[in-house]
LUMMAR-520470 format. One line per field, with one value per residue: residue number from 0; residue in one letter; chain; z, y, x of N, C-alpha, C in turn. Coordinates in pm, whole numbers, m for minus. Each point is the difference from the previous one (the first is absolute). Layout:
N
nr = (NUM	...)
rest = (a	...)
kette = (A	...)
nz = (Z	...)
ny = (Y	...)
nx = (X	...)
caz = (Z	...)
cay = (Y	...)
cax = (X	...)
cz = (Z	...)
cy = (Y	...)
cx = (X	...)
***
This chain:
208
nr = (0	1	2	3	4	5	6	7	8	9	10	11	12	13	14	15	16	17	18	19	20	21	22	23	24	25	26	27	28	29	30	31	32	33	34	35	36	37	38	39	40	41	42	43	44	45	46	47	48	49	50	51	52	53	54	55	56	57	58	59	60	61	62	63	64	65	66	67	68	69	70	71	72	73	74	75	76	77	78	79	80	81	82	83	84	85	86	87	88	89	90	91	92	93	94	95	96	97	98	99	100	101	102	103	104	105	106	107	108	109	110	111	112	113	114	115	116	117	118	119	120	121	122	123	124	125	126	127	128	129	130	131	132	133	134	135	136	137	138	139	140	141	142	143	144	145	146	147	148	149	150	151	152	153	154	155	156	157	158	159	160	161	162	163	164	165	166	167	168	169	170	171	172	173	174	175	176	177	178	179	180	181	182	183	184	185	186	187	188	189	190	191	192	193	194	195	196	197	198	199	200	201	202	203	204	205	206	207)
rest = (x	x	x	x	x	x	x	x	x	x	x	x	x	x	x	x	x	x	x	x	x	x	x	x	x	x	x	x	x	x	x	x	x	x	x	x	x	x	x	x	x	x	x	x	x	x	x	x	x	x	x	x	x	x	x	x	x	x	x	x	x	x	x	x	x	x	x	x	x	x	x	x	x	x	x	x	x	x	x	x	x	x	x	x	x	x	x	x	x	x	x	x	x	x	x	x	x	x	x	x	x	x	x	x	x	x	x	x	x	x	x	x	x	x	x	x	x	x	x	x	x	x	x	x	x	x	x	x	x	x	x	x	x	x	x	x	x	x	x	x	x	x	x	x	x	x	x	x	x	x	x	x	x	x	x	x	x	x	x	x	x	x	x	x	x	x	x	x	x	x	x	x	x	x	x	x	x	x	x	x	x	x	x	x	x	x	x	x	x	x	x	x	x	x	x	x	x	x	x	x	x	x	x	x	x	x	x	x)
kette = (A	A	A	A	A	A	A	A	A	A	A	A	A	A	A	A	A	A	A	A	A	A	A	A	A	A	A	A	A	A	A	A	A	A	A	A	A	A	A	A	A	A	A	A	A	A	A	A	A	A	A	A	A	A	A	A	A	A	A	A	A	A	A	A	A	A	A	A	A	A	A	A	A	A	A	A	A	A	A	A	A	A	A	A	A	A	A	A	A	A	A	A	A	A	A	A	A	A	A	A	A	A	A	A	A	A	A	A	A	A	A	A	A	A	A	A	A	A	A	A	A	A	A	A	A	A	A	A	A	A	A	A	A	A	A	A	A	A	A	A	A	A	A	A	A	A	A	A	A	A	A	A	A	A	A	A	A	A	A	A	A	A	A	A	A	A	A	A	A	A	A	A	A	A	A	A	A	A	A	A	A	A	A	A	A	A	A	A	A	A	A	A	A	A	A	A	A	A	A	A	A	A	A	A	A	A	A	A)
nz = (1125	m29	m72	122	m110	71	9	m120	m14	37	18	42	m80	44	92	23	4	132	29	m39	21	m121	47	136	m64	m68	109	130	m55	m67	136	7	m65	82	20	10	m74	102	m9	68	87	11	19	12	94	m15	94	m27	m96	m48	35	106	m15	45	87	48	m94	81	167	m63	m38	87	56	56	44	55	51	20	77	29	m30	90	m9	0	69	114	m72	23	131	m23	m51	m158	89	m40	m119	24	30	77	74	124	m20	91	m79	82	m62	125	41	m126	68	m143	m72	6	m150	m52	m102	71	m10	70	8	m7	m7	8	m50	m73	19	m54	146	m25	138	7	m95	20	74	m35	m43	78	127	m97	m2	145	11	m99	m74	m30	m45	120	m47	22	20	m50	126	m14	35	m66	53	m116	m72	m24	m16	35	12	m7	m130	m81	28	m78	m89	m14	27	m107	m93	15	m36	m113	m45	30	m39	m58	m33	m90	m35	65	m139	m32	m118	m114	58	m61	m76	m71	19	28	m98	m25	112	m72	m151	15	m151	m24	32	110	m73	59	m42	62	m13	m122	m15	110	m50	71	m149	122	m100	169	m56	101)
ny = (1602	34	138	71	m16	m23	3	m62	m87	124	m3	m159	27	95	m66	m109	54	74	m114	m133	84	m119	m12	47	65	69	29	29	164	47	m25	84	m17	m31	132	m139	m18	71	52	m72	153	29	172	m5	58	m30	48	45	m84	84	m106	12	136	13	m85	70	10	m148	21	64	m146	m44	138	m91	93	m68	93	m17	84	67	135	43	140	m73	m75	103	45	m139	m2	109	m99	27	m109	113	m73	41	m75	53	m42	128	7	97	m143	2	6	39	84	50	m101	m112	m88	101	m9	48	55	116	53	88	33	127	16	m149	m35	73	m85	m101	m30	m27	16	56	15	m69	12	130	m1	m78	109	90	m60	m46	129	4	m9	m122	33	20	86	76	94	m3	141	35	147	22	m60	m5	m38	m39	64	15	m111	65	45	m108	m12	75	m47	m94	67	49	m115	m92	127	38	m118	m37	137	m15	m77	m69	m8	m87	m23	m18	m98	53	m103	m64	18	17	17	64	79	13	m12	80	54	132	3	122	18	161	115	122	127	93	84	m39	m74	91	m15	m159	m43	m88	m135	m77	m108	m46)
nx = (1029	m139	70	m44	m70	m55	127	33	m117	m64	112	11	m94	m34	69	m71	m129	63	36	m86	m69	12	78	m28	m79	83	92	m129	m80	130	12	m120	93	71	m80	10	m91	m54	125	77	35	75	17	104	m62	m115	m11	m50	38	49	103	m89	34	135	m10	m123	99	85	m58	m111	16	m25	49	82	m48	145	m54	142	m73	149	m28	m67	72	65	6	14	138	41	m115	43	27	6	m49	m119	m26	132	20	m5	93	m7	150	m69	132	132	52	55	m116	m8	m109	30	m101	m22	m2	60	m104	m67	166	m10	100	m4	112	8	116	m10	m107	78	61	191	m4	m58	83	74	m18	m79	122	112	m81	46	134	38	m45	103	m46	36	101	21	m79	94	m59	141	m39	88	84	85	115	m32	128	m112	41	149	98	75	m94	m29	115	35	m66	26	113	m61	m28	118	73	m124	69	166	23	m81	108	52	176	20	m10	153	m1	53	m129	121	m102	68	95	m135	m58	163	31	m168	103	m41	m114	87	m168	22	61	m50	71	m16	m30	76	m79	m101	m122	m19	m69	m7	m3	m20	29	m100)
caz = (m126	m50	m146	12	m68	70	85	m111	m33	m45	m94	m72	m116	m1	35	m136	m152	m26	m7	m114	m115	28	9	106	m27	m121	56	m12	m122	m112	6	15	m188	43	117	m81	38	137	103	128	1	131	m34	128	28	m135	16	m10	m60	m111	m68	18	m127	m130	23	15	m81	m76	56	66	102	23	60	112	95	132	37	153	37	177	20	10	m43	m126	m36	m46	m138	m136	m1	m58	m152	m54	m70	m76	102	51	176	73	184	58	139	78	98	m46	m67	98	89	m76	m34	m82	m50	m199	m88	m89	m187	9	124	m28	111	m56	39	126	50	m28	142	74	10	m116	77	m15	m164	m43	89	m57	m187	34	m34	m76	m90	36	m12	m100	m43	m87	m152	50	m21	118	m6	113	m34	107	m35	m51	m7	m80	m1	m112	m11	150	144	85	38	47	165	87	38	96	163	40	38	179	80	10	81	145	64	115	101	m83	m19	26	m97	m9	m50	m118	m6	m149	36	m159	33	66	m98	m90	134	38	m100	m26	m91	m20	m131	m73	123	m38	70	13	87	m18	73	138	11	m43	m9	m50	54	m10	22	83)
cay = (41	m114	21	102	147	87	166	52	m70	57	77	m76	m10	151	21	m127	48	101	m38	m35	72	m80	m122	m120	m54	m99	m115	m81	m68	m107	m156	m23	m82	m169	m81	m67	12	m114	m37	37	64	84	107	30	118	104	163	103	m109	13	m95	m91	82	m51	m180	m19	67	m70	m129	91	m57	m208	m68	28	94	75	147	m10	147	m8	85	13	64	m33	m85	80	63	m97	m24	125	m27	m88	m109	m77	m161	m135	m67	58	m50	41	m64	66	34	18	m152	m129	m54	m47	m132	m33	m151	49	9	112	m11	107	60	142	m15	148	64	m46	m64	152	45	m133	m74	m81	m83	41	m15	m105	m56	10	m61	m145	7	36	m88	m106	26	18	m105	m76	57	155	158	92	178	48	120	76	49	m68	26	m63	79	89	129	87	m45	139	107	m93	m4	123	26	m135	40	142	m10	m32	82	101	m64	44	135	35	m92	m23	m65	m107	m42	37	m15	m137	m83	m53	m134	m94	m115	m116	m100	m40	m78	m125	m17	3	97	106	23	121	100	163	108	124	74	26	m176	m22	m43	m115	m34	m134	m115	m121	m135	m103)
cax = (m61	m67	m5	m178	m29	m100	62	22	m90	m85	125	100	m23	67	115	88	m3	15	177	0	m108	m58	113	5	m160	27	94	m91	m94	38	m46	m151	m69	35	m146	m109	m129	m75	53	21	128	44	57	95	4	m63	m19	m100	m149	m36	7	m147	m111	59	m29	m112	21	56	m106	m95	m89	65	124	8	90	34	73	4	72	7	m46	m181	m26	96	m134	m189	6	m51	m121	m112	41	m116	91	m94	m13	67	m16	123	m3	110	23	111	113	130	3	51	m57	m96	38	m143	m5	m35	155	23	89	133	25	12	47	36	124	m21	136	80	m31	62	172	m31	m53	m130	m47	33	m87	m83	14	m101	m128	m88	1	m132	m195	7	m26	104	m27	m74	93	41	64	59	79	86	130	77	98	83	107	m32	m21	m51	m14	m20	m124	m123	51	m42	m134	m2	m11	m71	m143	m19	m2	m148	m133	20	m84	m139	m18	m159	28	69	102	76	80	m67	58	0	m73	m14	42	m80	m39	52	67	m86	m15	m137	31	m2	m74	22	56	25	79	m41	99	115	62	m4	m99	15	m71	39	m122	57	m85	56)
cz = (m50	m136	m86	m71	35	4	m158	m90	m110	m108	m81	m169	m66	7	m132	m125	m36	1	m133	m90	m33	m60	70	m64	m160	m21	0	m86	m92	36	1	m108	74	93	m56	41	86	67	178	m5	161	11	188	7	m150	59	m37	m98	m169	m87	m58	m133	m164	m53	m98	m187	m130	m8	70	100	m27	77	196	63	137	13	140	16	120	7	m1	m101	m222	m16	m4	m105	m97	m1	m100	m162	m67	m84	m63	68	30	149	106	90	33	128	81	84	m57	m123	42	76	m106	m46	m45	m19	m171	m18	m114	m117	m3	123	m67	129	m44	104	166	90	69	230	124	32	m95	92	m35	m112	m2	82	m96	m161	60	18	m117	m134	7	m39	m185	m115	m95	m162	3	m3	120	m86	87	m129	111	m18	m43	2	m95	m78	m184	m4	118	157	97	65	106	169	80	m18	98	125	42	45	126	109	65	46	144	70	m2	44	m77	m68	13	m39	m2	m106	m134	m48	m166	59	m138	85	104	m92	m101	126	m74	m88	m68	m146	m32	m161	m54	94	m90	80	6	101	m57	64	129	31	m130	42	m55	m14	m36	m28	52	m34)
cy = (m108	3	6	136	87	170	89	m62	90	88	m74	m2	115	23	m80	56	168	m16	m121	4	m114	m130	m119	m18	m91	m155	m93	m66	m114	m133	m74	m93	m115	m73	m85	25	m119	m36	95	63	19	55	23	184	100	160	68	m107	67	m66	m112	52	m59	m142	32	79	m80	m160	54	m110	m150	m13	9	58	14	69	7	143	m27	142	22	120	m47	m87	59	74	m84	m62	66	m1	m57	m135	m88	m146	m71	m15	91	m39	84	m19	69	m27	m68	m166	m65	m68	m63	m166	m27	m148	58	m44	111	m38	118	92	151	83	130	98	m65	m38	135	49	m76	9	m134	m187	m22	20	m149	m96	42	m78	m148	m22	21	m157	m91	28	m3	m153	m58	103	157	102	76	106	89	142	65	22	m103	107	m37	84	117	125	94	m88	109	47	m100	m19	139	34	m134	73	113	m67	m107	91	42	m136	m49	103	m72	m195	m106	m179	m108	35	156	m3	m108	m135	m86	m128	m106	m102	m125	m53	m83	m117	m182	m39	79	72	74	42	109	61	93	47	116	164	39	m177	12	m67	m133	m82	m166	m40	m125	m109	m110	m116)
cx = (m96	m36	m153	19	m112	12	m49	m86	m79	124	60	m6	54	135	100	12	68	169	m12	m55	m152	111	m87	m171	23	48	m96	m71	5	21	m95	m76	61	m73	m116	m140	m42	102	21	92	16	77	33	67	3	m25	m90	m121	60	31	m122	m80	100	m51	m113	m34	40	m108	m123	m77	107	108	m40	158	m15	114	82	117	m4	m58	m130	m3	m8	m202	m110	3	m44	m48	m77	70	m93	69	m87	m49	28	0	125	m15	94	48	114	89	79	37	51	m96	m157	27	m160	82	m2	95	m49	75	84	m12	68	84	76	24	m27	95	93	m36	48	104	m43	m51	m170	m40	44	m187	m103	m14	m46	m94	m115	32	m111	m111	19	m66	104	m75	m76	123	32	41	26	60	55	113	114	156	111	96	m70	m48	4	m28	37	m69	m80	45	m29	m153	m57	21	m37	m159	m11	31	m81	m112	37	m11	m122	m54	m99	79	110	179	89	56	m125	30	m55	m118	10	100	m32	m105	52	33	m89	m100	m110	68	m23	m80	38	84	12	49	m104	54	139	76	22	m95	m33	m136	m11	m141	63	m113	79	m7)
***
């Protein structure tokens, strides 16, 4: 599994939004006021770009962006976004194999872990700490299993949706892995966190 959305690329927006309505796009948005002006981001498997049009809403021009999608299909979609003027670099491949000297004021990393053995998430968070800058933000959103409201449900929809992305072969992971306790492991602070979804969907921003 190399956890390639390609198969479902031209659907994925459709599909998210037709099981969370707009949970997983809000989740996002509202972190967008913590992006300073002129700074550097790098958004780790963003999908379809529309996130690039939100940015470009809050920072129409000064920031630099790199975009790294392991999917070609996921990238020629957000190529075709209007991110106004700010700078975009895209870069088609996996974030394991994406290596830079940059450092980054922020990192954006949405619903990215959720695609990992917890081997390979752990490998990717070290990685992405490093490219992170001392006093730099990380936003991180992605499912949350927590005992509020309905751990139940949230499990049986958890394995309904690795089910459907093992049917057609698209993702790694089996199982959700808790990534806070690797930022709490290394002290970073916790600026915000929202719930969304009914508290399945967790919307952190850390500073390092």
């Amino acid at each position: 599994m190399d956890n390639n959305y390609d198969k479902i690329a031209k659907h994925y927006d459709f599909l998210s939004r037709l099981v969370f309505f707009k949970s997983q796009v809000n989740a996002q948005i509202n972190q967008l006021k913590y992006i300073p002006s002129n700074s550097s981001v790098l958004i780790v498997g963003g999908g379809t770009g529309w996130i690039l049009e939100e940015i470009a809403k809050v920072h129409s021009s000064g920031l630099n962006i790199v975009y790294v999608e392991l999917s070609e299909k996921m990238v020629a979609l957000s190529k075709n976004r209007d991110f106004q003027e700010n700078n975009v670099e895209f870069v088609n491949l996996s974030i394991e194999d994406y290596q830079t000297t940059q450092s980054f004021d922020i990192i954006l990393t949405p619903f990215l872990f959720d695609n990992f053995s917890e081997e390979r998430a752990g490998h990717v968070f070290r990685k992405l700490n490093h490219y992170l800058k001392e006093k730099g933000l990380w936003f991180l959103v992605d499912f949350s299993l927590n005992n509020i409201h309905g751990k139940w449900w949230k499990s049986i929809m958890l394995k309904l949706m690795y089910w459907f992305f093992k049917l057609i072969g698209i993702v790694e992971a089996r199982q959700l892995i808790d990534m806070h306790p690797y930022f709490e492991a290394i002290k970073y602070q916790t600026i915000e966190k929202r719930f969304y979804y009914k508290n399945f969907i967790a919307a952190s921003i850390y500073k390092k």
